[in-house]
PLY file of the C-alpha trace (Angstrom):
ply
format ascii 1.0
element vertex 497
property float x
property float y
property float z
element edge 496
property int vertex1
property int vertex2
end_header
0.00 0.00 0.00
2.64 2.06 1.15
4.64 1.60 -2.22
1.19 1.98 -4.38
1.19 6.07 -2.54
4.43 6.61 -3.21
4.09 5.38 -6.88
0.56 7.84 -7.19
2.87 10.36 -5.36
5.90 9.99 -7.48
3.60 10.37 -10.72
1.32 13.29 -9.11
5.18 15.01 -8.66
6.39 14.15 -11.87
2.87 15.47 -13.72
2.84 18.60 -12.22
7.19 19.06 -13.06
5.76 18.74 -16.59
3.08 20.93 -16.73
5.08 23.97 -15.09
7.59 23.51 -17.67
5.13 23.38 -20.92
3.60 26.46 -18.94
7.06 28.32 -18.66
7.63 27.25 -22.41
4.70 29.01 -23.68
5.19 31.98 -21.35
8.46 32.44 -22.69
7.64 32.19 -25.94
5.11 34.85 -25.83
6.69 37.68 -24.32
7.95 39.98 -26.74
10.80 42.50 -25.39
11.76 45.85 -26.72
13.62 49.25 -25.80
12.80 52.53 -26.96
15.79 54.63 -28.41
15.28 57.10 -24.68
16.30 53.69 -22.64
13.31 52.91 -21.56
12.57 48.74 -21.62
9.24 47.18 -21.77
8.26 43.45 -21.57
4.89 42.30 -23.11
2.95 39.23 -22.37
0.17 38.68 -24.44
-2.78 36.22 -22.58
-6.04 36.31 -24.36
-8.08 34.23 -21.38
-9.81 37.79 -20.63
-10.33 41.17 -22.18
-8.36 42.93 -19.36
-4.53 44.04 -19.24
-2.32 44.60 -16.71
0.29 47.54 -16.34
3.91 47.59 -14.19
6.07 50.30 -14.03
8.97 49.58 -11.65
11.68 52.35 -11.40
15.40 50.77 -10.02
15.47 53.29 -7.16
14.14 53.01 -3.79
15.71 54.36 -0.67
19.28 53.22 -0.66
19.67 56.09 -3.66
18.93 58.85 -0.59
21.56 59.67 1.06
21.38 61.69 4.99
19.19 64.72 4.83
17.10 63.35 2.53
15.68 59.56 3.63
12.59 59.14 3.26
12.22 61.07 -0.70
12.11 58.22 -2.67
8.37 56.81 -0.66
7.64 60.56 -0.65
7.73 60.90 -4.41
6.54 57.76 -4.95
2.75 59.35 -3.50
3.71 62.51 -5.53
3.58 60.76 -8.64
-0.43 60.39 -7.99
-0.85 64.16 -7.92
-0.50 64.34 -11.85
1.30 66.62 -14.10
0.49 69.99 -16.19
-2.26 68.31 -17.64
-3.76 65.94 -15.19
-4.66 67.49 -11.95
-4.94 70.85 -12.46
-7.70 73.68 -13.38
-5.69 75.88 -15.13
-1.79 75.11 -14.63
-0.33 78.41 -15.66
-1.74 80.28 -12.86
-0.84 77.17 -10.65
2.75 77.36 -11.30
2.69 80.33 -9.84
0.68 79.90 -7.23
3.09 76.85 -6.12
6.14 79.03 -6.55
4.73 81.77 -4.15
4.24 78.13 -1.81
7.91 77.37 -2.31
8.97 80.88 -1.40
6.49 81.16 1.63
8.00 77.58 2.90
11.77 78.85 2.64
10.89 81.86 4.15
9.21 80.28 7.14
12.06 77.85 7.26
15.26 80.05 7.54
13.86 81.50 10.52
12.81 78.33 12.66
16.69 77.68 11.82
17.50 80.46 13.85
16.69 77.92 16.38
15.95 79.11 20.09
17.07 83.14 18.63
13.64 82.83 16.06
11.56 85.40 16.52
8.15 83.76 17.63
6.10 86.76 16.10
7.74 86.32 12.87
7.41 82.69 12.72
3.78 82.93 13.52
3.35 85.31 10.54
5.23 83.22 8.27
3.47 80.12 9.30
-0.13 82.19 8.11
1.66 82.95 5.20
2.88 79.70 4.07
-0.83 78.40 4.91
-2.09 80.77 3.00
-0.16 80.30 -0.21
-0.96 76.54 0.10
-4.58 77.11 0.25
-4.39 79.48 -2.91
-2.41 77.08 -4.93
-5.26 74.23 -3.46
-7.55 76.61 -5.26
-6.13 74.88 -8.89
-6.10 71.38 -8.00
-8.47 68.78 -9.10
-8.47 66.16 -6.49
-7.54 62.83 -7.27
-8.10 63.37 -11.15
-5.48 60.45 -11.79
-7.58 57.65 -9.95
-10.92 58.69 -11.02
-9.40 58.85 -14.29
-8.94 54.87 -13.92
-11.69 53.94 -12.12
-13.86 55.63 -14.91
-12.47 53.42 -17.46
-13.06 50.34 -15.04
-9.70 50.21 -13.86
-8.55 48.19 -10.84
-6.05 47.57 -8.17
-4.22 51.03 -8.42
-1.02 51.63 -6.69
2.67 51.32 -5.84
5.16 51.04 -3.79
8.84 51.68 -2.06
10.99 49.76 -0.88
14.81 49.63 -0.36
15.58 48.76 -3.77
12.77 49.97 -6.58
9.54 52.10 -6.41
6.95 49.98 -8.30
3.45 51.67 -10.13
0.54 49.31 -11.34
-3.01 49.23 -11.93
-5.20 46.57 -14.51
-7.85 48.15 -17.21
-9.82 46.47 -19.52
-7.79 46.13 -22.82
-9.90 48.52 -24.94
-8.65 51.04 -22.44
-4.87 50.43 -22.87
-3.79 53.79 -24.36
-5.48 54.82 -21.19
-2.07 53.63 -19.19
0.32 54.90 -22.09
-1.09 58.35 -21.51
-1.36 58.44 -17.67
1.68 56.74 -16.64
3.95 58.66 -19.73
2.50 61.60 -18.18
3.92 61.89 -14.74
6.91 61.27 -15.87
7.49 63.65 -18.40
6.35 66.56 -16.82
4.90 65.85 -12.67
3.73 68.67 -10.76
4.60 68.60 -7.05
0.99 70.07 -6.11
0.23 69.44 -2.21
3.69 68.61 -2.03
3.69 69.72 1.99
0.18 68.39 2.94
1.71 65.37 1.56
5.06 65.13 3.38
3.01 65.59 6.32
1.03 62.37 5.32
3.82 60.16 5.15
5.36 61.82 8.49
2.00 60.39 10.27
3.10 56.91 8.59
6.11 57.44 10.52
4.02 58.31 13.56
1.85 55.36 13.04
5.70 53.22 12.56
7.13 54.58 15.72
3.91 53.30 17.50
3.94 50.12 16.26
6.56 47.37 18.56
7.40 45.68 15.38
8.56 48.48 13.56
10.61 50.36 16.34
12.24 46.21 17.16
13.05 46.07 12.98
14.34 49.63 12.37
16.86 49.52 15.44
17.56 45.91 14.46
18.65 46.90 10.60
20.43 49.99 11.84
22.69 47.21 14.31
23.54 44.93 11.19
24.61 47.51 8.86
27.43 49.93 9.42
27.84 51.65 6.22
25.31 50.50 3.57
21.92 52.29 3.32
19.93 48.99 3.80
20.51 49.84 7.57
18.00 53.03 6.78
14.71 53.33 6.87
12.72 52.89 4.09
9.60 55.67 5.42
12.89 58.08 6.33
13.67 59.76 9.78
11.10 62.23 11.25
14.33 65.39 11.06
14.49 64.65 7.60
10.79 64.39 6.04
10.61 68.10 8.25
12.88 69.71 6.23
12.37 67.85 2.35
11.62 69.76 -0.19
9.98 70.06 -3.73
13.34 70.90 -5.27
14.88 68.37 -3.17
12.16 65.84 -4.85
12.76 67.21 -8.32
16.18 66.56 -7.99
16.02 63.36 -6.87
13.02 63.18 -9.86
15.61 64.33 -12.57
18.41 62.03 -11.39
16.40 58.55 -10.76
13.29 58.86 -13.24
15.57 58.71 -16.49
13.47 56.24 -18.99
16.59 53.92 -18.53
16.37 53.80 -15.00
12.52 51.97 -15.69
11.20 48.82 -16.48
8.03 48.07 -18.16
5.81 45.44 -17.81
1.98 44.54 -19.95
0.49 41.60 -19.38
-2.90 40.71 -20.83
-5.02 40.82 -23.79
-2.94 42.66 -25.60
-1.43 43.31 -29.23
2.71 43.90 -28.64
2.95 45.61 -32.00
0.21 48.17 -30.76
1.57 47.90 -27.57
4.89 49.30 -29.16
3.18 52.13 -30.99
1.55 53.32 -27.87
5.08 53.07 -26.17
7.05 55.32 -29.06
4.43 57.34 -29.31
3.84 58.51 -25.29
6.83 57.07 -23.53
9.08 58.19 -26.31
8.40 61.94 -25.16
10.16 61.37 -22.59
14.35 62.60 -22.92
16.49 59.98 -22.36
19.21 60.28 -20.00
22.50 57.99 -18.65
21.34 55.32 -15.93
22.31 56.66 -12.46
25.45 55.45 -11.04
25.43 51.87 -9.20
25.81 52.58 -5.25
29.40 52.69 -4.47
29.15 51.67 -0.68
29.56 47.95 0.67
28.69 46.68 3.60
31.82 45.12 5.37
32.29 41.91 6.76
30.13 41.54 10.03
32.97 40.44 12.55
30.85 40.34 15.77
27.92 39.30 16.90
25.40 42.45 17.36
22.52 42.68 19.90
19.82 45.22 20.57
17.25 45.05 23.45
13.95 47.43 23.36
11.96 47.44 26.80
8.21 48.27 25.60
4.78 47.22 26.79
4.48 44.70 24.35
4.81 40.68 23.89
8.20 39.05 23.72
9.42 38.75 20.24
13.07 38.09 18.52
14.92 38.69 15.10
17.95 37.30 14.33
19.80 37.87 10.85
22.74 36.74 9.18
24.46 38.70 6.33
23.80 36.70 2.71
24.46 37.64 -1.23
22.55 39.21 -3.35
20.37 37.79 -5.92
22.67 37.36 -8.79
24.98 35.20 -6.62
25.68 31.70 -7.43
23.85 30.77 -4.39
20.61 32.56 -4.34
18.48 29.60 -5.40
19.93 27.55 -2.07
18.91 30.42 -0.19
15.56 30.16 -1.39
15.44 25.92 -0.72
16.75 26.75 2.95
13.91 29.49 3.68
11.46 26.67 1.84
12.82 24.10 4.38
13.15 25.87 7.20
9.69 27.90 6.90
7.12 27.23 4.42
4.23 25.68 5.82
2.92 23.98 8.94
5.68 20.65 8.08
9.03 23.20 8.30
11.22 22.60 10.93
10.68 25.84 12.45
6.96 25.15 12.96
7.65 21.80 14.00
10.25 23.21 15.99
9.43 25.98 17.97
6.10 25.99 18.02
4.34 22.67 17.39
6.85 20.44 19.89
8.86 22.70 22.30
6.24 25.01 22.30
8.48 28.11 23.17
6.73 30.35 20.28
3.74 30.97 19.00
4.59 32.00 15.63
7.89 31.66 13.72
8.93 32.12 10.80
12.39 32.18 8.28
13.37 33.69 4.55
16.22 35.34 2.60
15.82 38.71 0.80
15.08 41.60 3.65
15.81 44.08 3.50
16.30 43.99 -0.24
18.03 42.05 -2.82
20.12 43.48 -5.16
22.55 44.34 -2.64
24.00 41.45 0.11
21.00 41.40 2.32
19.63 38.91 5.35
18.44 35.98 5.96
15.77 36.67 8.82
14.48 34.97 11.31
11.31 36.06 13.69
9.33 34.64 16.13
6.39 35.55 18.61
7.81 34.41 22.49
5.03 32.11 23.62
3.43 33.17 26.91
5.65 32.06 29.72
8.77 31.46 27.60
11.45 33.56 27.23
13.64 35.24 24.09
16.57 33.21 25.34
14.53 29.95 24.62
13.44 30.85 21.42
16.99 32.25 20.16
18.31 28.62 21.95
15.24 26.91 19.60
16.28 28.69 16.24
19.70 28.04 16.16
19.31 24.52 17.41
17.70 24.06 14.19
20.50 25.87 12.17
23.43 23.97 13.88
20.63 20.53 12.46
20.82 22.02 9.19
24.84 22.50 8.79
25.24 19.16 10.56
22.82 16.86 9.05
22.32 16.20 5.44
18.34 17.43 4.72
16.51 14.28 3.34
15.37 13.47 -0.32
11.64 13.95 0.83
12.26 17.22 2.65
13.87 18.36 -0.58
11.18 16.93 -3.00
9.12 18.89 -0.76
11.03 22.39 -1.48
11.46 22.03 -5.06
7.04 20.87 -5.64
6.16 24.06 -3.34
8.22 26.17 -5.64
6.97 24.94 -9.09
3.49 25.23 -7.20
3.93 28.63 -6.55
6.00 29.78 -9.36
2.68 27.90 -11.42
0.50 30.14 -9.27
1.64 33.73 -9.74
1.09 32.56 -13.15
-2.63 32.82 -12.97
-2.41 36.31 -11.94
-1.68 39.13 -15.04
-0.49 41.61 -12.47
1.44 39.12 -10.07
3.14 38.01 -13.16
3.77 41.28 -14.69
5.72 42.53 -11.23
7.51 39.51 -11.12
9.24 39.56 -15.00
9.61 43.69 -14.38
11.40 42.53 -11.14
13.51 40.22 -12.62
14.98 41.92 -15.50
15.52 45.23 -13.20
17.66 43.03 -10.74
19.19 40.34 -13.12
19.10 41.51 -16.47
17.31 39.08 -17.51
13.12 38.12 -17.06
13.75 34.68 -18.13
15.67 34.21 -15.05
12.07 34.29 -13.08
11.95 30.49 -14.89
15.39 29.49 -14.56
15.48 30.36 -10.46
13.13 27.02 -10.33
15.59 25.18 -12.47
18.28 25.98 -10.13
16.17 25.34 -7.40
15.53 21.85 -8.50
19.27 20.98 -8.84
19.97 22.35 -5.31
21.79 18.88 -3.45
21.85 18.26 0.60
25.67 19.02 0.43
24.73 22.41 -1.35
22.06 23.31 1.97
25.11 22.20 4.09
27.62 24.56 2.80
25.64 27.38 2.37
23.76 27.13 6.11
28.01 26.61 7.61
29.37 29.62 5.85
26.33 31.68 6.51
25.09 30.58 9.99
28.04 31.95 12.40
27.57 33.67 15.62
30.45 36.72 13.98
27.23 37.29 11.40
24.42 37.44 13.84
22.42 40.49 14.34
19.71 39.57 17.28
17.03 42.03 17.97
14.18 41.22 21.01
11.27 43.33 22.98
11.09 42.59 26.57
8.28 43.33 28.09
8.69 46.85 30.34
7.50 45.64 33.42
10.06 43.02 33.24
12.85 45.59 33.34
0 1
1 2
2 3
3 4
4 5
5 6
6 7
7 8
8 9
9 10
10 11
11 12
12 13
13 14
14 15
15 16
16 17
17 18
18 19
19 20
20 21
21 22
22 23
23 24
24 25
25 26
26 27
27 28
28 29
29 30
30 31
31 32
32 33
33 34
34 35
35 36
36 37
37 38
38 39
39 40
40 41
41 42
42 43
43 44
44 45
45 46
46 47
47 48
48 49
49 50
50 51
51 52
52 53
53 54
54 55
55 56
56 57
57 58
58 59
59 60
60 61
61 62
62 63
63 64
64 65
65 66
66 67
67 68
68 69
69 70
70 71
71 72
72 73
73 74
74 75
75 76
76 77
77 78
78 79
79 80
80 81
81 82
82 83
83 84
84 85
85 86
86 87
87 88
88 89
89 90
90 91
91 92
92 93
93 94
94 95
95 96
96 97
97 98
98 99
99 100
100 101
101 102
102 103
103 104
104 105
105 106
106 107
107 108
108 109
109 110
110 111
111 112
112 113
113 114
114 115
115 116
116 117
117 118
118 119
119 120
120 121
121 122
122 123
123 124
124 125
125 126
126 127
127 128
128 129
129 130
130 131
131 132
132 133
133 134
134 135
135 136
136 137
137 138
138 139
139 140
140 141
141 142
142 143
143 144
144 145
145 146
146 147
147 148
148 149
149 150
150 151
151 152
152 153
153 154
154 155
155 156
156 157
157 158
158 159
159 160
160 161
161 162
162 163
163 164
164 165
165 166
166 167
167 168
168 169
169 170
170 171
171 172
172 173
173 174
174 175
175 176
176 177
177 178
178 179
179 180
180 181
181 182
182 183
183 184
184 185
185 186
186 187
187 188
188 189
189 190
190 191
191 192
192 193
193 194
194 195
195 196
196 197
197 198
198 199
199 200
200 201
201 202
202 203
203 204
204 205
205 206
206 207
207 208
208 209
209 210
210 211
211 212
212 213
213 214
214 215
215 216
216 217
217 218
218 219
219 220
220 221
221 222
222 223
223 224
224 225
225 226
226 227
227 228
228 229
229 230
230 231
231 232
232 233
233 234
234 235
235 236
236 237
237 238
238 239
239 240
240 241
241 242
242 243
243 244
244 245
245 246
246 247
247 248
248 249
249 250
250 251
251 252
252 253
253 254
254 255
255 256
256 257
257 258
258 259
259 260
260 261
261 262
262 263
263 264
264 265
265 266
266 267
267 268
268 269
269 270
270 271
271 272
272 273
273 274
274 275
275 276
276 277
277 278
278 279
279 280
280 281
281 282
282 283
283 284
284 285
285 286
286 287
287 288
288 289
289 290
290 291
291 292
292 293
293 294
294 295
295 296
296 297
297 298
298 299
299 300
300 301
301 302
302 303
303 304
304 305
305 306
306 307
307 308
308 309
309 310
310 311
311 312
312 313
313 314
314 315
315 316
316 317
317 318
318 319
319 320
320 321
321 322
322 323
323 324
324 325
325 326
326 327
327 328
328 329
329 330
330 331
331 332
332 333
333 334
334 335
335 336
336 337
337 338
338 339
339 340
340 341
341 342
342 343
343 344
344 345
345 346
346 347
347 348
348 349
349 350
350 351
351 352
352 353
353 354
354 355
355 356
356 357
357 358
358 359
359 360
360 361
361 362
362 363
363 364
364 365
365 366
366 367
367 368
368 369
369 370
370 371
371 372
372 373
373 374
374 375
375 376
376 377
377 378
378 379
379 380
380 381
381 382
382 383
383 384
384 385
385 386
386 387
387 388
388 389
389 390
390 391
391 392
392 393
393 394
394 395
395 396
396 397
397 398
398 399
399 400
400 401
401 402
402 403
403 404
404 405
405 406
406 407
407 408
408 409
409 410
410 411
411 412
412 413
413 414
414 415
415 416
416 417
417 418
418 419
419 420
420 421
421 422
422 423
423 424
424 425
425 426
426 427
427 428
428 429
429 430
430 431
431 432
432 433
433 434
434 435
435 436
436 437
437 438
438 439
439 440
440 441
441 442
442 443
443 444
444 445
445 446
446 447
447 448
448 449
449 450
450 451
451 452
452 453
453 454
454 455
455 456
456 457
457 458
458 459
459 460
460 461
461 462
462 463
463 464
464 465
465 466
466 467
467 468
468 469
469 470
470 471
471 472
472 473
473 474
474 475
475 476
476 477
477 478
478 479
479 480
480 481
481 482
482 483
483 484
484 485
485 486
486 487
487 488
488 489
489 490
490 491
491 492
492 493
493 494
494 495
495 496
């Protein structure tokens, strides 16, 4: 009986192997890749199984481009980019230009004298505080509110947004495909010409995110923690920026940072849907190719050095025991990415991982747990995480005990052919999944040929995942896995203090 499951297993295994790759096949052979002569690179899927379409546009800079003064610009643009440009947004944008310059002027006024710091005249900076709120509400006078969105939902558009992270800023939305010039127009437009309207009402938006991190245990634990395991590269920043610096931003700091970044050869572009690529390519000359092209930014000259000693931080806060721990790994074009990937599988995905079973099923020491490569980014060396919820009555000690119990198993004993079956049919499962999804699909092949080069490498990651060996898993968890490149990070309770 027992050699009858395995045999229905076996073929189950081998079935589904097959279908991924006559799935990947006819992906691949479908997506049609071009670059306009201004840099700018699109990828184009076309997937007839519904009249609807699917649009990516993922800019390679995120927040390790900002340097001190200015953290926290790239998420801040990122929301600026939904304000519109000289023709979206606006009532009539010649007197608004000049409305937002008397803004601008009103803002530097009002901020050269709260420099003066404890010698500012309060009388004065009362006056220029009216001032400035009164050249924001006269430039607010021009503005059409959210004329980008409604723009989209009028056409029946869907899941509009983006976001920022360490490493890109990524804009989407979906339309039905007799609306695609609808995208070409939009998205060309804010960024050949944005307008910076509400630029202040904004910033003061995404300083009440910051707020709303600062209030939040597992924020505060995971900003302290990155800022312990990196000395010098700007991974160890925060993404949302620090509160001194989203003060003081400005709109010319954003246009600068607008000019630099936002070249069309610093973006990727991604359609995915029921689409035509040779209209698809006419849209993109014609709207995209407005744009002026411009050299790609300079790669990031700063590398994080060796970690040569173990690095703890302890934050006392009313809240529930928790721990990271993190150990310095490559980035994703190393040789060894994919066996990162099959350890994080192992060691995490699912109810059966060892950490589960672990820490939380049989000791019982935490209530939730969990393991993966790729924070805080990866196209630079990143971490491989680990975090875990302290289970009433236990302490961090236990857990951090529990987790790297489980690490010394890994570099000690060889991880078994059925644990490893089980890592490489999870990821053709959910490499077959994102599939389904125009949208999931189109960030992932905009993702990959930003950070490899390459969008065919979002197939060929499951190939080298399925040629990952025990003796690979053992050699990557010894060299990676050493107490000189841990970074721990807990909450104890305060009371405990």
């Amino acid at each position: 009986m027992r050699t009858g499951l395995r045999t229905v297993a076996l073929a189950g295994a081998l079935a589904l192997a097959g279908l991924a790759q006559q799935e990947f096949r006819e992906i691949e052979s479908r997506v049609t890749e071009f670059t306009l002569k201004n840099g700018m690179q699109f990828l184009v899927l076309e997937r007839k199984k519904a009249p609807v379409a699917s649009f990516v546009t993922y800019a390679d800079v995120g927040s390790v481009q900002e340097t001190k003064g200015i953290t926290g610009l790239a998420h801040l643009f990122e929301h600026m980019a939904f304000k519109g440009s000289d023709k979206i947004g606006t009532k009539d944008y010649a007197r608004e230009r000049v409305a937002l310059e008397k803004v601008d002027q009103a803002y530097a006024a009002l901020k050269e004298e709260k420099r003066k710091g404890p010698k500012a005249d309060p009388a004065k900076v009362k006056k220029l505080e009216a001032a400035f709120k009164q050249a924001q509400e006269e430039a607010g006078k021009y503005v059409v509110v959210n004329e980008f969105g409604e723009a989209v939902e009028r056409a029946g558009g869907r899941q509009l947004n983006a976001t920022t992270s360490a490493d890109r800023t990524m804009y989407f939305f979906s339309l039905p495909s007799n609306h695609m010039e609808l995208w070409f127009w939009l998205e060309s437009e804010r960024f050949l010409n944005p307008v910076l309207r509400e630029f202040y009402k904004e910033r003061d938006v995404v300083m009440e995110e910051r707020r709303l991190m600062e209030s939040q245990p597992v924020g505060k634990l995971l900003e302290e923690f990155l800022a312990a395991a990196y000395k010098a590269h700007p991974y160890g920043e925060p993404v949302i920026g620090h509160m001194s610096d989203l003060e003081n931003l400005t709109t010319a700091d954003a246009m600068a940072f607008f000019r630099k970044y936002y070249t069309p050869s610093n973006l990727v572009a991604a359609v995915v849907g029921d689409v035509d690529p040779k209209r698809v390519r006419e849209l993109a000359e014609r709207y995209f190719g407005r744009i002026p092209g411009g050299p790609k930014p300079e790669p990031l000259r700063t590398v994080e050095p060796p970690q040569e000693a173990e690095r703890r931080v302890t934050m006392w806060l009313p809240a529930q025991r928790m721990v990271l721990m993190g150990y310095h790994k490559p980035d994703i074009n190393h040789p060894d990415d994919a066996i990162y990937d099959a350890i994080g599988s192992l060691l995490s995905e699912g109810r059966s991982s060892r950490l589960y079973r672990g820490l939380v099923r049989d000791r019982k020491v935490a209530t939730q747990v969990a393991g993966f490569p790729g924070l805080p980014g990866q196209k630079y060396p990143g971490l491989f995480i680990f975090f875990a919820m302290t289970a009433p009555g236990r302490t961090n000690q236990e857990v951090e005990r529990a987790i790297e119990e489980e690490l010394d198993r890994l570099i000690k004993e060889p991880v078994s052919k059925e644990e490893l079956d089980g890592v490489k049919r999870r990821a053709r499962a959910s490499l077959l999944r994102q599939l389904d999804d125009n949208l999931g699909l189109a960030i992932q092949l905009s993702s990959m040929q930003a950070l490899t080069g390459d969008w065919r490498n979002l197939f060929r990651q499951l190939e080298k995942i399925n040629a990952v060996t025990p003796d690979d898993i053992q050699r990557v968890a010894k060299a990676t896995f050493t107490r000189t490149n841990k970074t721990v990070g807990v909450i104890e309770p305060l009371e405990s203090r």
